[in-house]
C-alpha positions, 0 to 999 in steps of 0.5 A: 808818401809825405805829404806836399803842396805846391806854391807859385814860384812867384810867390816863393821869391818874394817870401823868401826875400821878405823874411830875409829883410825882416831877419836884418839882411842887407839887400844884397845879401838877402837876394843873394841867400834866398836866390840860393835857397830857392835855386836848391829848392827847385833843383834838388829832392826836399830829402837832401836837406837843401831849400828854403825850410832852412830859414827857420833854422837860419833865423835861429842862428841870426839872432843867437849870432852863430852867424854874422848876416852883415859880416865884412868880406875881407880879401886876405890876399890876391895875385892876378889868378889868386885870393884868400877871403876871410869871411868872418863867420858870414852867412857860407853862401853870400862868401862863397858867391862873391868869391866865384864872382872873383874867381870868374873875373880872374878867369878872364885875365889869367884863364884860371882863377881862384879864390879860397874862403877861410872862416865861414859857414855852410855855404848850401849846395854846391850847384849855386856856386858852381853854376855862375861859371857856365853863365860867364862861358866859364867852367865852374867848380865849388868845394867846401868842407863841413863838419866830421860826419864821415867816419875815416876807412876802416874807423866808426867815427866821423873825421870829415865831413860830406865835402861836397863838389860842384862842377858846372860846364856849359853846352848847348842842350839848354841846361848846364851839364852840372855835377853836384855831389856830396863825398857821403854815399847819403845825407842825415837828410835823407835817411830823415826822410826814409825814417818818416817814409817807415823805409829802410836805408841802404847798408852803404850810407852809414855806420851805427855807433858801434860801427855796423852797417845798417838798414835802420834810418834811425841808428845810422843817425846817431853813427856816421856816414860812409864815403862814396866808394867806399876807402874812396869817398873818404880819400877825396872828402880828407884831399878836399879838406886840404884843398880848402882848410889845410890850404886856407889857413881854416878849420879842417877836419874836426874843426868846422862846427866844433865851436858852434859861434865860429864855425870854421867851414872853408871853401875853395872857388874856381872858374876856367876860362873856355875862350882861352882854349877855344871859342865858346861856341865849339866848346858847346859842340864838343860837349853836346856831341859828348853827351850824345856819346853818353846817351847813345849807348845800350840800356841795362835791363830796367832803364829807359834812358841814359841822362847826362850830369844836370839832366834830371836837375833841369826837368825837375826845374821845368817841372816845378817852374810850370806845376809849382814849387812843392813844399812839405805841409809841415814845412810850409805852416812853419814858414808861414809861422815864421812870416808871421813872427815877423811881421812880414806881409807876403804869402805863399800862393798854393796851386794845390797838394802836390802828387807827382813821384818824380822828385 
């Protein structure tokens, strides 16, 4: 097991924060971004790549200007239900926020609303965006495309990327019933983490070079990935790429991270007003008596429980709020490396090594 500690969630916050004024962030800006990356750090196995150990790599990218930290938001065009944005190689995720925000708000007068994001950068997990719909009693749905690493049915080299969606719907359990998945079976980021594990990867995650299925973390790498369902997951993440680059008028399929100064990556925001259908209130109902549907049902051998979309998301929240956030120790020197190189004033607040499996 890789080793872990856990910090205070406090204390996170106020770090990720400070580095991010110290990187040039606007205020706004930098609670935006490091709210996400927090969000992502708490939700989601340090595997998948997501988090706040993405700040050194943010920093690099700031200062080689790959990305413009105070880049303008310009809204191309809009109807009442519409809007195209241009973000102008803009931290992904600010652009994708502020555009949901819009969506949400053209929601509450058409009933739909969204917004489409051309020029912009990787905008982070799609669970951040997707989870503004259900705090506006809307129905939240984020998609973005990324660079070529998923090879086309049938071919051994990457055409487009993991495309990943959120869809975030509220209810009344006490946690959003959240959706948020990438259209590859599994990330680089995690099979990094098999290969540091000495663990072996499942054959459908990705591709040698030469096209072969493979167990070995470290040849499927250097190939690419492989779809959900196989022709399936290739057949949504090319229609996700419509939805966002073709329409928008941005990068698409090789196109996003080709240019590594302008990274073309396109996303697409869209919130759905509940009150148009009906009250929120019975839309809570419906999709709790729905989930007990779902969770009520006969177990398969080996299975204690049936959990609903969002489920293991918020205990893994609850778990780390109450015990702490835990970080790889490599990960955590490095942030602190980093704070330093600085200047920053803010540390980490240990609570001790982390051993819970749970992740």
């Amino acid at each position: 097991m890789i080793p872990m500690t856990a910090v205070t969630l406090e204390s996170l916050e106020g770090f990720v924060y400070a580095v991010l004024r110290a990187m040039g962030l606007p205020e706004e800006e930098a609670r935006i971004f490091g709210g996400a990356l927090v969000f992502s750090e708490l939700r989601f196995h340090p595997g998948h790549g997501q988090g706040v150990k993405k700040l050194r790599r943010y920093h690099g990218r700031f200062e080689q200007k790959l990305v413009d930290a105070t880049a303008p938001f310009e809204v191309v065009k809009e109807s009442p239900a519409l809007a195209l944005v241009d973000a102008h190689n803009g931290i992904g995720t600010v652009a994708a926020t502020r555009a949901m925000r819009i969506a949400i708000a053209k929601a509450r007068v058409c009933g739909i609303g969204q917004v489409v994001v051309r020029n912009s950068t990787h905008f982070g997990s799609s669970a951040v965006h997707a989870c503004l719909g259900p705090e506006a009693g809307c129905i939240g749905i984020a998609m973005t495309n990324a660079g070529p690493e998923m090879a086309p049915w049938g071919g051994r080299e990457g055409v487009v990327g993991t495309n990943p969606w959120g869809i975030a719907a509220p209810t009344g359990l006490g946690f959003p019933a959240v959706l948020d998945i990438a259209l590859t079976t599994a990330g680089k980021g995690m099979m990094t983490w098999h290969a540091r594990e000495g663990r072996p990867i499942p054959l459908d995650w990705a591709l040698t070079p030469a096209g072969e299925e493979t167990d070995d973390p470290q040849a499927a790498m250097a190939g690419a990935l492989l779809g959900i369902g196989q022709y399936k997951g290739y057949g949504l993440a090319f229609m996700t790429d419509v939805l966002t680059g073709v329409i928008g008028g941005g990068g698409y399929g090789l196109t996003p991270y080709a240019d590594q100064a302008r990274w073309n990556v396109s996303h697409t925001l869209t919130a759905i007003d509940i009150e148009w259908f009906m009250p929120l209130d019975d839309f809570r109902r419906r999709m709790d008596d729905f989930a007990a549907m779902c969770k009520s049902r006969a177990l398969r051998p080996g299975f204690s429980e049936i959990l609903v979309p969002g489920e293991q998301e918020a205990r893994r929240v609850a778990w780390k709020t109450e015990a702490g956030v835990p970080l790889e120790n490599d990960a955590l020197d490095d942030l602190r490396r980093l704070a330093a190189d600085l200047g920053v004033d803010a540390d980490l607040t240990e609570v001790g090594p982390w051993s819970d499996e749970t992740l």
